[in-house]
DOSE-424650 format. One record per residue: residue in one letter; x, y, z of N, C-alpha, C in turn. Coordinates in nm, 3 decimals. Layout:
- a	X	Y	Z	X	Y	Z	X	Y	Z
...
//
This chain:
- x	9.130	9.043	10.522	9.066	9.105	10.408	9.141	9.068	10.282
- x	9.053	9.053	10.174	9.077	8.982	10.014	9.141	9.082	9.965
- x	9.216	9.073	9.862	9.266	9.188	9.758	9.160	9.254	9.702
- x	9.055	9.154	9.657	8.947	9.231	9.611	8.856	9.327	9.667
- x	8.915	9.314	9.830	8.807	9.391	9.910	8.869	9.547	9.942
- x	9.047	9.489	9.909	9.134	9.657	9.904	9.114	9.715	9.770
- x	9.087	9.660	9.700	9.094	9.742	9.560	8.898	9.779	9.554
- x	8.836	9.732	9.618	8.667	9.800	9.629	8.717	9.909	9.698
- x	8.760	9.931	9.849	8.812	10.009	9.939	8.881	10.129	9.817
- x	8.998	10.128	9.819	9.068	10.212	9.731	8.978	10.295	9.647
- x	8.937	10.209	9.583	8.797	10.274	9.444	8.742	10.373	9.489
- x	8.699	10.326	9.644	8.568	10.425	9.722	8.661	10.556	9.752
- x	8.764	10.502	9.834	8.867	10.649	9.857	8.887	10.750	9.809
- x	8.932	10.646	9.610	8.964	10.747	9.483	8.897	10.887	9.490
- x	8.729	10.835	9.498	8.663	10.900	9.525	8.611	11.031	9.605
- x	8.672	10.975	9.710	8.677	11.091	9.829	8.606	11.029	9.931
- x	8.587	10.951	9.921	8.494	10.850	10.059	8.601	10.871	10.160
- x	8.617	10.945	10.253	8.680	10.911	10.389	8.718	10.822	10.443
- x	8.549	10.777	10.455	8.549	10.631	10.548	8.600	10.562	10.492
- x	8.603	10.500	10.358	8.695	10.393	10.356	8.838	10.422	10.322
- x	8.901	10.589	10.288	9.015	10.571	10.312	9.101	10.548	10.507
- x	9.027	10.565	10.586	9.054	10.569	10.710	9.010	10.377	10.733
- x	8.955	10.320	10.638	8.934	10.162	10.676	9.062	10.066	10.591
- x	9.080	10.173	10.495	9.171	10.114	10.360	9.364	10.110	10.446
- x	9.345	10.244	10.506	9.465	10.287	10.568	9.516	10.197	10.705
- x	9.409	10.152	10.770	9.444	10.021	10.862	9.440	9.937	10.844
- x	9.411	9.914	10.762	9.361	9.758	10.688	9.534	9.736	10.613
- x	9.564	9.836	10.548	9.707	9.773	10.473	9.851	9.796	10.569
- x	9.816	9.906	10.675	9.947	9.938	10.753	10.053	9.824	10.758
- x	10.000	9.706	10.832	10.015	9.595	10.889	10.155	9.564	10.776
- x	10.037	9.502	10.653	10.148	9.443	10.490	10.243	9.563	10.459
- x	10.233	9.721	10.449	10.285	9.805	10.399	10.423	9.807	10.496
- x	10.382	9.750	10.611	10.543	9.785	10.708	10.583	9.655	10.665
- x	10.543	9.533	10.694	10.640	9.427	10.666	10.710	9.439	10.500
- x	10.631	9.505	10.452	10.699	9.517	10.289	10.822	9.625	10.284
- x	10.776	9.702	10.391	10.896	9.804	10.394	11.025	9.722	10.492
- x	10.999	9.643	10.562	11.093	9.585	10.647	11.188	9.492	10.557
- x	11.133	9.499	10.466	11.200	9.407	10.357	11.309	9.447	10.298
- x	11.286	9.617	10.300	11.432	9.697	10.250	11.490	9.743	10.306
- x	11.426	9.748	10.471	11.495	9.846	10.528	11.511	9.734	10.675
- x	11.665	9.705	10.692	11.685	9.579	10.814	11.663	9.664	10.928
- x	11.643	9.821	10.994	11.610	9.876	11.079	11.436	9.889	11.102
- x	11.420	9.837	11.267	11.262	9.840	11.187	11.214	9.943	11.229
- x	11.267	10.080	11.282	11.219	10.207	11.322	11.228	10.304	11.175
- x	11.334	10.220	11.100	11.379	10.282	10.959	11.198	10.230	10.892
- x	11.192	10.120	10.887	11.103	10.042	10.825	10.991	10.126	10.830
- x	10.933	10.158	10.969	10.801	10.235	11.015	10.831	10.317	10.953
- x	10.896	10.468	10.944	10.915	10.571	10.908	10.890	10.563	10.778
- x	10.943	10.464	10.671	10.923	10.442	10.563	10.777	10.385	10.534
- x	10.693	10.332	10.612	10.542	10.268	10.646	10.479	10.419	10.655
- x	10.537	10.498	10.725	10.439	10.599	10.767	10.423	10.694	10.655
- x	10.513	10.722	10.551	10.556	10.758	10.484	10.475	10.720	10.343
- x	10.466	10.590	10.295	10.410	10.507	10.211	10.235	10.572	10.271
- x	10.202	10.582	10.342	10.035	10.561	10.393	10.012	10.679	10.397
- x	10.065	10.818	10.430	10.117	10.953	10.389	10.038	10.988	10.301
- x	10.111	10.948	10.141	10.166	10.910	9.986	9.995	10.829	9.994
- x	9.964	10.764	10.024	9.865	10.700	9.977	9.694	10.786	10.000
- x	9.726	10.805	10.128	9.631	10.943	10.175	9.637	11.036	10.064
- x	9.734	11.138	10.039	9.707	11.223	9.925	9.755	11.168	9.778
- x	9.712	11.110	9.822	9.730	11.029	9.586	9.633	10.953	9.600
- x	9.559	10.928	9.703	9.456	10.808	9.645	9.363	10.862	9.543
- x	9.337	11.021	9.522	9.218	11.075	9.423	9.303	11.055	9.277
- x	9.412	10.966	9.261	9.470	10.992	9.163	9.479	10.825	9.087
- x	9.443	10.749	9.209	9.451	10.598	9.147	9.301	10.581	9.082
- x	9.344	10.539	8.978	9.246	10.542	8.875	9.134	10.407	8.852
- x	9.233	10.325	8.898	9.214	10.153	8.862	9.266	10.103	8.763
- x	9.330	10.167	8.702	9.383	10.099	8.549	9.492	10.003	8.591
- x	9.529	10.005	8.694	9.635	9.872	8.778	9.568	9.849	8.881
- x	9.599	9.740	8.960	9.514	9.701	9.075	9.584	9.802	9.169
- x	9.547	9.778	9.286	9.565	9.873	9.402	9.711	9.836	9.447
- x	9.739	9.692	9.460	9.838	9.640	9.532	9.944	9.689	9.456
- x	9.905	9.677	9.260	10.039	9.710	9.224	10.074	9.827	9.239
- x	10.000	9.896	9.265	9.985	10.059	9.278	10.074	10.075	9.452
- x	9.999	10.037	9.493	10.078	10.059	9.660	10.243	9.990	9.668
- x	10.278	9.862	9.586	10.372	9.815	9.574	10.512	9.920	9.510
- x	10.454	9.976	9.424	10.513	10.081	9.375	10.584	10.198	9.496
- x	10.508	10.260	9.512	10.532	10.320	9.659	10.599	10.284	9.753
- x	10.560	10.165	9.767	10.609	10.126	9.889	10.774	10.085	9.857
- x	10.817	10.066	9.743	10.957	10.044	9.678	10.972	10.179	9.680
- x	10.958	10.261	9.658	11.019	10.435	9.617	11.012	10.454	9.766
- x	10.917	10.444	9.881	10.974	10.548	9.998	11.067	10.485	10.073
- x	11.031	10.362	10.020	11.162	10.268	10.131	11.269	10.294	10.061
- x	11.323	10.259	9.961	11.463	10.341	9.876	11.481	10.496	9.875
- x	11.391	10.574	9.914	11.387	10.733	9.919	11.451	10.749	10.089
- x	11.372	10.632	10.191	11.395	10.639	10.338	11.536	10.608	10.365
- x	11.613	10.551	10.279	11.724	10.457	10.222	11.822	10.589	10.226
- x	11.797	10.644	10.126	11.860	10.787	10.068	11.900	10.848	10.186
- x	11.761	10.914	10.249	11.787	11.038	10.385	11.891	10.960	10.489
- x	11.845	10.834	10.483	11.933	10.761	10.648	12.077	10.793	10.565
- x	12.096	10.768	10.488	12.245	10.793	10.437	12.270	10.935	10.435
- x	12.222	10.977	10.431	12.277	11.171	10.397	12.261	11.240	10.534
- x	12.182	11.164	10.604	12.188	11.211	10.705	12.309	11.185	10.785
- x	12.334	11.064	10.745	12.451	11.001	10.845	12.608	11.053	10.811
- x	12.619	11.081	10.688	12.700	11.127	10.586	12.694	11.329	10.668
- x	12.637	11.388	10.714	12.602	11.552	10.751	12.587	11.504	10.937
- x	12.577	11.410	11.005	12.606	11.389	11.133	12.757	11.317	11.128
- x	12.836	11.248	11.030	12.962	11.243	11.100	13.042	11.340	11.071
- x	13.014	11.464	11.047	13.094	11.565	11.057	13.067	11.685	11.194
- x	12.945	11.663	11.227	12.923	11.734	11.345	12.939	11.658	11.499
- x	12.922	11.517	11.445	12.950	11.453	11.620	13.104	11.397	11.620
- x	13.117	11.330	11.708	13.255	11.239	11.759	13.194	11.100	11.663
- x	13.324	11.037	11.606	13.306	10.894	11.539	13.224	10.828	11.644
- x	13.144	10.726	11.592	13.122	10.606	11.661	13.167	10.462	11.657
- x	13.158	10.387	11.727	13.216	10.254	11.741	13.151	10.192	11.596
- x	13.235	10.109	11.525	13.217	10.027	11.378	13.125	9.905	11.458
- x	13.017	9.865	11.411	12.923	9.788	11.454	12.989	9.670	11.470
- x	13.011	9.584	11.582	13.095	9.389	11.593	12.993	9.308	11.452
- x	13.059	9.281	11.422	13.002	9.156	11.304	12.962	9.061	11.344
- x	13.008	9.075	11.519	12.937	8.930	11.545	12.771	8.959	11.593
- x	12.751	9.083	11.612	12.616	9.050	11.626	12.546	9.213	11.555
- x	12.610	9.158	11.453	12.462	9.272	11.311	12.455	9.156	11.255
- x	12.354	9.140	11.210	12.251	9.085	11.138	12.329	9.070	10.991
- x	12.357	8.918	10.951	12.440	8.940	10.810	12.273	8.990	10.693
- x	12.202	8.938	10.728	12.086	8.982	10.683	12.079	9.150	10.638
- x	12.065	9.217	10.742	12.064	9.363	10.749	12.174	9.397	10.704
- x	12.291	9.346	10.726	12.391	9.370	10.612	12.391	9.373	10.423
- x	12.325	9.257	10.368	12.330	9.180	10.244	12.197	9.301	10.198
- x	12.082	9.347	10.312	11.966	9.436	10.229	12.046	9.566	10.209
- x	12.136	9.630	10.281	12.255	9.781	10.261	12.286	9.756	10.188
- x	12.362	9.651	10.112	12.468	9.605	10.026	12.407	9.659	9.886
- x	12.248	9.551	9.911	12.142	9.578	9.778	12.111	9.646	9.782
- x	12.096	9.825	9.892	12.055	9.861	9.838	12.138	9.989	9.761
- x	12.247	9.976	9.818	12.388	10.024	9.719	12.348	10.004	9.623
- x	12.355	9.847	9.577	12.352	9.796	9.456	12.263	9.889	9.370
- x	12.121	9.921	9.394	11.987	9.960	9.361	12.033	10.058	9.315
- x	12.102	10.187	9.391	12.147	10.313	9.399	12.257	10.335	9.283
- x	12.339	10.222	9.290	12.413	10.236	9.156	12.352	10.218	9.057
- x	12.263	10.140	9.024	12.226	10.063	8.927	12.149	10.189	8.848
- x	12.069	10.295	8.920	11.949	10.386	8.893	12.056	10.503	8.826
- x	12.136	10.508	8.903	12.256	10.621	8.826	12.315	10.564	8.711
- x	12.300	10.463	8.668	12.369	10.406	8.524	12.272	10.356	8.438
- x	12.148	10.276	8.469	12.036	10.209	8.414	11.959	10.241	8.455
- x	11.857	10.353	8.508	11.748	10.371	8.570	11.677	10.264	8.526
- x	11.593	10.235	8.370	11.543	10.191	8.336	11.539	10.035	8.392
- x	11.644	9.982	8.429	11.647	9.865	8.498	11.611	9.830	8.674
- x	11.636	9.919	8.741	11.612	9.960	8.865	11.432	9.906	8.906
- x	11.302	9.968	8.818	11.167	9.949	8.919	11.111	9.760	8.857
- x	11.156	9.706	8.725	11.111	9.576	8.695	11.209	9.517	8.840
- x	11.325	9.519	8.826	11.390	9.415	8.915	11.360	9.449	9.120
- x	11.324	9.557	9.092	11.243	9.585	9.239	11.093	9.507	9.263
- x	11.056	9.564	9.201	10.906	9.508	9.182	10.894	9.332	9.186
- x	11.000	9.255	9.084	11.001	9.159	9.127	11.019	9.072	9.203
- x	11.155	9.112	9.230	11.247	9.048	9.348	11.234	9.100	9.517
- x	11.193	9.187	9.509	11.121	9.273	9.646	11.034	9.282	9.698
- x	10.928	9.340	9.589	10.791	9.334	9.602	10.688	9.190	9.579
- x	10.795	9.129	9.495	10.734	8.967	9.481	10.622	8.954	9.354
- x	10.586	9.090	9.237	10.520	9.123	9.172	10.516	9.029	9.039
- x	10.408	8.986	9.008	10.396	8.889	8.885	10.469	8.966	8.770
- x	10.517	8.929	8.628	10.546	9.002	8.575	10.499	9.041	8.466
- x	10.326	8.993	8.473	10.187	9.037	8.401	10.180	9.193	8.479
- x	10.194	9.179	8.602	10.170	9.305	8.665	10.259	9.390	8.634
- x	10.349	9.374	8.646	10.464	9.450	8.592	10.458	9.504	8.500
- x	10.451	9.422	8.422	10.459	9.541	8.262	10.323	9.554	8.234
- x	10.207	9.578	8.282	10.109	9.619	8.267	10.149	9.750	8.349
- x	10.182	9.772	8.505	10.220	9.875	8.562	10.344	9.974	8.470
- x	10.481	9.929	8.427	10.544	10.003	8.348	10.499	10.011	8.217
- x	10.374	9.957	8.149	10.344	9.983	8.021	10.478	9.923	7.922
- x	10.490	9.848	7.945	10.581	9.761	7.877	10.583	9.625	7.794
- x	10.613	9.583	7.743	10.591	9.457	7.709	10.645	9.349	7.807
- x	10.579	9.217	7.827	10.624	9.107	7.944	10.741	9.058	7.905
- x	10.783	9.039	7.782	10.956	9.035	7.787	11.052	9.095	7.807
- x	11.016	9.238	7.797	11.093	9.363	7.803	11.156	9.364	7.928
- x	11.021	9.338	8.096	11.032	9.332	8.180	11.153	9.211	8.244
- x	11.146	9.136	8.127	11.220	8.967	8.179	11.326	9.004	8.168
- x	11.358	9.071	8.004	11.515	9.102	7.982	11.584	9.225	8.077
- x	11.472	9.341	8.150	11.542	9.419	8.237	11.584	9.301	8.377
- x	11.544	9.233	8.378	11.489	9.207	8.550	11.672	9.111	8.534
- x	11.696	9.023	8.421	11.800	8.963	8.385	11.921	9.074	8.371
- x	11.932	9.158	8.315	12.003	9.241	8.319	12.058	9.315	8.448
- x	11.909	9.367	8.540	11.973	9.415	8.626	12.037	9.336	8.751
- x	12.001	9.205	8.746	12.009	9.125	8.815	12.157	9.067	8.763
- x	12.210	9.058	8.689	12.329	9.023	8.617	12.442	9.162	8.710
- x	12.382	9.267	8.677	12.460	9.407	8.701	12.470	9.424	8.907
- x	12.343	9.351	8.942	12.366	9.393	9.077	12.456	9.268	9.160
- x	12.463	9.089	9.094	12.535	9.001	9.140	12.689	9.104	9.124
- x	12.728	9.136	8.993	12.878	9.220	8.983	12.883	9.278	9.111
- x	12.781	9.396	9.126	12.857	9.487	9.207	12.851	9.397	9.343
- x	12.770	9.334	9.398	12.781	9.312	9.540	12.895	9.174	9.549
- x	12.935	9.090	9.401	13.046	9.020	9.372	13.213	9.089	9.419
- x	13.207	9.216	9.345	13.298	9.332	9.364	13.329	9.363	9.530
- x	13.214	9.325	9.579	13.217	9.404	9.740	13.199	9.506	9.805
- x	13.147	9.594	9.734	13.157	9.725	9.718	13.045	9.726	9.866
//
């Protein structure tokens, strides 16, 4: 199915059409998890964050208007629950090592430097939102979500350079910290 045929879909949903939010909702699962797998190197983390995103889309669809396309609209989301899913796995883990016994430090020889370098970023992300929020959803959107950056600052209501000079900026700020090692 075309983009154009999710953003007809969506429209109908906005609406209250059922049926096509129950056609709209299988139709994107599929892209919405691999997009979430993108932030999250666990892929049970990933789903949860998928299930989560489609959730969010179920009760907000009477709220998408069309004034952005659908994708940029779902893209959005789908960056906030996977960085929100991001959050809990940490706080959770942070409120379970005080109630269980330590566990074994993962061998480096077989985690994923991959699944490593997406934690790292998304530290990075986490710092970045506590010092620059404002820099944090252009450089997501682009570099994550893969988002044009017509879309972009049409979605943040911004101007298309504005978006260039955050995306440079935060991208300048997140090489430091993961340079640093942190």
């Amino acid at each position: 199915m075309r983009d154009d045929e999710h953003e007809t879909l969506a429209l109908r949903a906005a609406t209250g059409d059922q049926d096509a939010l129950h056609e709209l909702l299988g139709l994107i699962r599929p892209g919405v998890l691999r997009r979430c797998a993108r932030f999250l190197p666990c892929f049970q983390d990933a789903e949860e964050a998928c299930q989560d995103v489609l959730l969010q889309v179920a009760r907000g669809i009477t709220g998408f208007e069309g004034r952005s396309r659908f994708s940029t609209w779902l893209h959005v989301i789908i960056a906030n629950s996977s960085r929100q899913t991001y959050r809990a796995l940490k706080r959770r883990a942070v409120e379970q090592a005080h109630s269980e016994p330590p566990i074994e430090v993962p061998d480096p020889r077989t985690t994923s430097v991959i699944a490593g370098s997406r934690l790292d970023l998304l530290d990075a992300l986490e710092r970045l939102e506590s010092r620059r929020a404002e820099l944090v959803a252009p450089v997501v959107l682009r570099d994550i979500c893969q988002l044009e950056y017509r879309e972009i600052a049409e979605h943040l209501g911004i101007p298309e350079g504005t978006v260039k000079s955050r995306i440079h900026q935060a991208r300048g700020e997140v090489r430091e910290y993961l340079a640093a090692g942190h």
